[in-house]
C-alpha angles and dihedrals in degrees: 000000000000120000112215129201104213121198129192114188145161123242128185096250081229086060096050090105092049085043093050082047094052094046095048098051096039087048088052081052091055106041084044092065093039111293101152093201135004131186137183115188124181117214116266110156095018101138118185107255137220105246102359135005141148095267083045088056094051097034092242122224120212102247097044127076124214133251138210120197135172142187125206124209132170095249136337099271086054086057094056102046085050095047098053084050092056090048104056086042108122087210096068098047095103094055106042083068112105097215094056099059125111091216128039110261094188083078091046114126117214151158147130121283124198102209104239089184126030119172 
């Protein structure tokens, strides 16, 4: 079964095309070093809920939208050996710097994921 690395983050609803940049050269990036899979999905139908929600997790502004984003690898040790390898990539120094974001990535939501049902 496949592991999957899952991201919710908020991004400034003026930012969304830099954001989209940003994800598609960072997602090339992945899938050149062995990502099987990478999405980016900006929120469409994410309505604040009552006691938990997408906007709630990531604290939502008003003007910002959320988005949803996932990574697919073969197992969890595949993960990690792509991963090193992203993260010592030159080409993704600029982006890897906070302050050159176009979202705040002090209010991102991550983690791993084993995949308990694949169809």
């Amino acid at each position: 079964m496949s592991y999957v690395d899952g991201f919710v983050l908020p991004v400034p609803k003026n930012n969304v095309q830099a954001y989209r940049r940003i994800a598609q050269k960072a997602g090339k990036i992945w899938k050149e070093h062995g990502a099987l899979e990478y999405f980016e999905c900006v929120g469409d139908d994410v309505k604040p809920g009552k006691l938990t929600s997408f906007p709630q997790s990531v604290k939502l502004k008003p003007d910002e939208t959320v988005v949803f984003s996932w990574i697919v690898f073969k197992s969890r040790a595949h993960r990690d050996r792509v991963n090193k390898k992203v993260m010592e990539d030159p080409r993704l120094a600029d982006m890897m710097n906070s302050k050159s974001m176009p979202f705040d990535s002090k209010r991102m939501v991550y983690g791993g994921f084993k995949t308990l049902v694949e169809l």
